[in-house]
Each structure stands twice: as structure tokens, then as C-alpha cells.
C-alpha positions in Angstrom: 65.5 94.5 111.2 61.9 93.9 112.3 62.7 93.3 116.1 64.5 96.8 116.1 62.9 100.1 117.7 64.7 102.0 114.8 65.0 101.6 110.6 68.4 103.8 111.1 72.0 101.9 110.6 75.0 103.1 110.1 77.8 102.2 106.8 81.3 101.8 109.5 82.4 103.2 106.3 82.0 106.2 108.3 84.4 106.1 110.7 87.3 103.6 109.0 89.9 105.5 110.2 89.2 104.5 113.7 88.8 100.6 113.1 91.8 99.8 112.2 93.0 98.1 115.6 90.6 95.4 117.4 91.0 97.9 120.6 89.6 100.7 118.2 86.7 98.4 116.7 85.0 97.9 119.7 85.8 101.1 120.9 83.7 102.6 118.4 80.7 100.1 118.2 80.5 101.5 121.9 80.1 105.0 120.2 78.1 103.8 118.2 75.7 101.9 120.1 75.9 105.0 123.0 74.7 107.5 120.0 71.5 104.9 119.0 72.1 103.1 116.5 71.0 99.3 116.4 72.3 98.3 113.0 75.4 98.4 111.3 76.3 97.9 107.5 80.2 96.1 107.7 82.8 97.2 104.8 86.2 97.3 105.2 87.4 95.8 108.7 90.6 93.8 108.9 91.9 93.7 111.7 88.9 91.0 113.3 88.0 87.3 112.3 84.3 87.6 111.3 83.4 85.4 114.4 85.2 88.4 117.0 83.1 91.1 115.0 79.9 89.3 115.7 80.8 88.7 119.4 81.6 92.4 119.6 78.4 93.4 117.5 76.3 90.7 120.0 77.7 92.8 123.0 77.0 96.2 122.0 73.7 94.9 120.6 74.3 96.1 117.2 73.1 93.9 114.6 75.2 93.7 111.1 72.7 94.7 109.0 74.6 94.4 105.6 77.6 94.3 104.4 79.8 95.7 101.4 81.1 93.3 99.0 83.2 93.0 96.0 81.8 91.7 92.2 84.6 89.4 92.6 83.0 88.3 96.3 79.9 87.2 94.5 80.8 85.9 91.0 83.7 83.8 92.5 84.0 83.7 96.1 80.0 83.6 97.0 80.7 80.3 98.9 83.3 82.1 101.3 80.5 85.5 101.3 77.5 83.2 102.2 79.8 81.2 104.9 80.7 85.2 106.1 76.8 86.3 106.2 76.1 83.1 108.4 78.9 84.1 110.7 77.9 87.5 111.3 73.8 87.1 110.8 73.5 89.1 108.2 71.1 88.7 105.7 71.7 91.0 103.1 74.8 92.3 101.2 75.3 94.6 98.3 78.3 95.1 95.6 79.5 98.2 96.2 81.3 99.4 93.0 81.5 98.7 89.3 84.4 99.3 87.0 84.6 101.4 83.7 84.5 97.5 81.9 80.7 97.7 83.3 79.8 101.1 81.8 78.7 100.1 78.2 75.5 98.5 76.9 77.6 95.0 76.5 79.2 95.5 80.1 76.0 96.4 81.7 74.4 93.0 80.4 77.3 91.4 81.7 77.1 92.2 84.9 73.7 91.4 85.2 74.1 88.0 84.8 76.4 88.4 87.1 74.7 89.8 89.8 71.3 87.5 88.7 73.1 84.1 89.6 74.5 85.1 92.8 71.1 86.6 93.5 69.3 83.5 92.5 72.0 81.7 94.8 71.9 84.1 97.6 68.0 84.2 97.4 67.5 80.1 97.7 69.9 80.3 100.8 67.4 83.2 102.2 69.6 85.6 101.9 69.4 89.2 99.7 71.7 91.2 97.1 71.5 94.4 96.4 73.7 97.1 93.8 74.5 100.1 95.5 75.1 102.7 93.1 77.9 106.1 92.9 76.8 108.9 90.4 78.0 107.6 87.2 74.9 105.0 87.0 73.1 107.8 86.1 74.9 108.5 83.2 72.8 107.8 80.2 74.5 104.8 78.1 72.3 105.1 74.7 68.2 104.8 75.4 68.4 105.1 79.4 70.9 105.9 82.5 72.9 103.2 83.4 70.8 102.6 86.7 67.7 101.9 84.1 69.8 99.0 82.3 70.5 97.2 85.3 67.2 96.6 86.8 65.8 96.1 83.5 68.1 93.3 82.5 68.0 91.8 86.3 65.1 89.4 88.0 63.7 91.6 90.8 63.5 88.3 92.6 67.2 88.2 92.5 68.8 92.1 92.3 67.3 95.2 94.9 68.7 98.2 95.0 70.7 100.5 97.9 69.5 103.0 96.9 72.5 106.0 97.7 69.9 109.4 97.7 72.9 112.0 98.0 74.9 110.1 94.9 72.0 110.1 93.1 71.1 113.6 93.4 74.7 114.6 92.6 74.6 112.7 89.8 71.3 114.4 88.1 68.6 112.5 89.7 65.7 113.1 91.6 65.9 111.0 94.6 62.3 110.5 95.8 61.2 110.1 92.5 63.8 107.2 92.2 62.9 105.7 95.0 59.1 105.3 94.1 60.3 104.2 90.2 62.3 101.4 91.8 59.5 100.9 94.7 59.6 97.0 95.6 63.4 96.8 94.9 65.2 99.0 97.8 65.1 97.1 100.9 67.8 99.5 102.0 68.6 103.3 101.1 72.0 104.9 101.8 71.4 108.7 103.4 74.1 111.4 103.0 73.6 114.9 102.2 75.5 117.4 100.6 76.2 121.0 100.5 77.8 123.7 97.8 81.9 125.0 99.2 83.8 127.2 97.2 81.1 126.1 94.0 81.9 122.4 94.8 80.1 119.8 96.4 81.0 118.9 99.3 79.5 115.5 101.7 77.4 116.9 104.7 75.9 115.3 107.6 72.0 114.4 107.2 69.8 117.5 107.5 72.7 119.6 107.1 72.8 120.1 103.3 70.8 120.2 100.5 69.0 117.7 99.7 64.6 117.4 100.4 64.7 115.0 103.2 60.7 115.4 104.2 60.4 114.2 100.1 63.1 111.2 100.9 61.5 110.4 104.1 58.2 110.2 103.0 59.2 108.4 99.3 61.2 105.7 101.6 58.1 105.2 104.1 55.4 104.8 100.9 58.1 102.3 99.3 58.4 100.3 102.3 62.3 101.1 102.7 63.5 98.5 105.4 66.4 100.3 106.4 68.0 103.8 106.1 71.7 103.1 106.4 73.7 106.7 107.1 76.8 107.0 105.2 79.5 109.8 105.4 82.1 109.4 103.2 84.3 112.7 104.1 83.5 114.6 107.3 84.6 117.8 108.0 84.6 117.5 111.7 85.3 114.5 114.2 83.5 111.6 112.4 81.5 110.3 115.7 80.3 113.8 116.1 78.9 113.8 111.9 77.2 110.3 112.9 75.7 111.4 115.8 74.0 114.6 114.0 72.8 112.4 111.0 71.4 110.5 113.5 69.6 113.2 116.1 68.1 114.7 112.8 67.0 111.4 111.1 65.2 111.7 114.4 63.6 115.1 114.6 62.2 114.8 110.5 60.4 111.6 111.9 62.4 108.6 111.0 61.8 105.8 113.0 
């Protein structure tokens, strides 16, 4: 990410529901690249060979950022994942979800060794894991949230975090205040926001919501946050219009 103008990518989580033909992949990564963004993070696209993708990222001079994997594509398949990352020139990927089996003192540990010998894999190949987290890692399993366990029992060498800020909040936590506790292990952050419907949350376009973005902006700059990867999970209105806002007012609050 250092030769880009801009630390803002985009998870093509986003807009899955227009990638689901090859026509409609590079239809949006024209969008995309027309709206500003320079980076993607890759999760979820079927319909392309890995070496198509990167031709179409090369020509709409996105790079791939990061991608979304599986705990089964790095505790069994990380041969396959690494050949993937080479493909595409990514240097970074993060496990996107862990199961209920994971959500116990026992299960936590488990997965940590897990996630420590792919990263001690991943890491001698120069390439980076991360664990991107949902709300329930902040449920507290006995002494500490389960967040706390993992990057306790894992080799910061080996295991950052991606960091998701509106997940985090929703699930109890501060945020900024996480990001400076886990300052040296988020290379990348997820940025949503979220507002209150009918006494419901409900996922909102950056800026658009609740959440302190001047305190997540300035917590991510102090903590050398590489990238802040904009991530929409529902949108309300046309998808490409909720990635283009996140993106004008990741902007005007003085991301660069």
C-alpha cells in the first residue's frame, strides 16, 4: 500500500450482488476505480480464475489489498491460499469468521494454534494474517472478552488484527481505545458505521451514523493503521452510491 496516494480500500463484500457475472466484475471495479479507490479487499468472487481478477484489477489500477479467507483455507489448504496471494499480489489475508466450537476457553486456544502456524508459514513466505472479528469476540469468556484470549495466546509476529470498529462498538467496545490496546497488531481496520431504526441497529454508510470517527481517525493514524478498508454489509440505498459516500467522507474528516 505504500506506493498509493490513499490508505482507503474497499471489502467487494460491499457490492456482491453485482459480481456475480465476469461482465458485472469489471463493471464494478470500473465504479470503483471512477469513485477513488486504489485498493480492494477480495471475498467471495466466483465467477473469475484468480489470474482474470488480477488482469482486471491491473487495468483498473486497483490493487487487491487483502483478501477474506476461510479457517479451513489456512489450517488445510494454505498451500492453494499462498499460491492464490502470489497470483493476485496480495500480501495480506485475514480469516473472516469463527464458529461457536471456537467460543470457549479450550476453543479459543485451539484456534490459536491454528492461526499461529499458518502465520508463522505465511510470515517466512512474506506474507501477513490477520483475524477479523464480528461482535461476539467481545463477549467475555471467563477472565477477558474473547478478542483478549486470542491475541494473548497468539505470537504478534504471527496473528494482527482487522480491526472491524462498527462490530466492535456494537458489540460493547470502545473502538479507539481498542485500536491503541492492540497498537502494533492492526495493519488493517474495517470502517462501517451504524445508526439506531425503529430501536435497532441498523449498518450506515461512514460518517453517516454513530460512531466517533475524529476518535477512530486519529486512534488509527497514532497506531500506524496501514489501511482503512470500508465495509457495508447491508445498504439501504444503491450499493455504489453507500461506497462512494463512505468514501467522499473518509475524505472530508482527513483520511488520507
Amino acid at each position: 500500500m505504500k506506493d498509493l496516494h490513499t490508505k482507503i480500500a474497499l471489502q467487494l463484500y460491499t457490492v456482491r450482488e453485482h459480481l456475480k457475472t465476469p461482465q458485472g466484475v469489471e463493471h464494478s471495479l470500473k465504479k470503483i476505480h471512477d469513485i477513488g479507490y486504489q485498493a480492494v479487499e477480495l471475498a467471495g468472487i466466483t465467477c473469475l480464475d484468480d489470474v482474470s481478477l488480477r488482469r482486471l484489477f491491473d487495468a483498473y489500477q486497483l490493487t487487491c489489498c487483502s483478501m477474506h479467507v476461510s479457517i479451513a483455507q489456512v489450517a488445510d489448504g494454505l498451500d492453494n491460499t499462498i499460491e492464490r496471494m502470489n497470483i493476485l499480489g496480495c500480501s495480506h489475508i485475514a480469516v473472516a469468521w469463527s464458529g461457536p466450537e471456537y467460543r470457549t476457553v479450550e476453543g479459543v486456544r485451539q484456534l490459536a494454534q491454528i492461526l499461529d502456524r499458518a502465520g508463522k508459514r505465511l510470515r517466512e513466505s512474506g506474507l501477513m494474517l490477520s483475524y477479523h472479528n464480528h461482535k461476539f469476540e467481545f463477549e467475555k469468556i471467563g477472565e477477558y472478552v474473547m478478542l483478549e484470549h486470542l491475541l494473548r495466546l497468539t505470537d504478534p509476529q504471527y496473528l494482527m488484527l482487522e480491526l472491524d470498529v462498527c462490530w466492535a462498538q456494537l458489540g460493547g467496545a470502545n473502538p479507539a481505545a481498542w485500536i491503541r490496546k492492540a497498537q502494533g497488531r492492526i495493519w488493517a481496520a474495517h470502517y462501517k458505521d451504524a445508526t439506531i431504526k425503529n430501536d435497532a441497529p441498523v449498518l450506515a454508510e461512514v460518517g453517516e451514523g454513530n460512531l466517533d470517527w475524529p476518535g477512530i481517525i486519529q486512534a488509527s493514524e497514532e497506531a500506524n493503521v496501514a489501511v482503512y478498508i470500508v465495509e457495508q454489509d447491508t445498504c439501504e440505498r444503491d450499493s455504489f452510491d453507500s461506497i462512494a459516500i463512505s468514501y467522499r467522507n473518509l475524505r472530508a474528516l482527513g483520511a488520507q
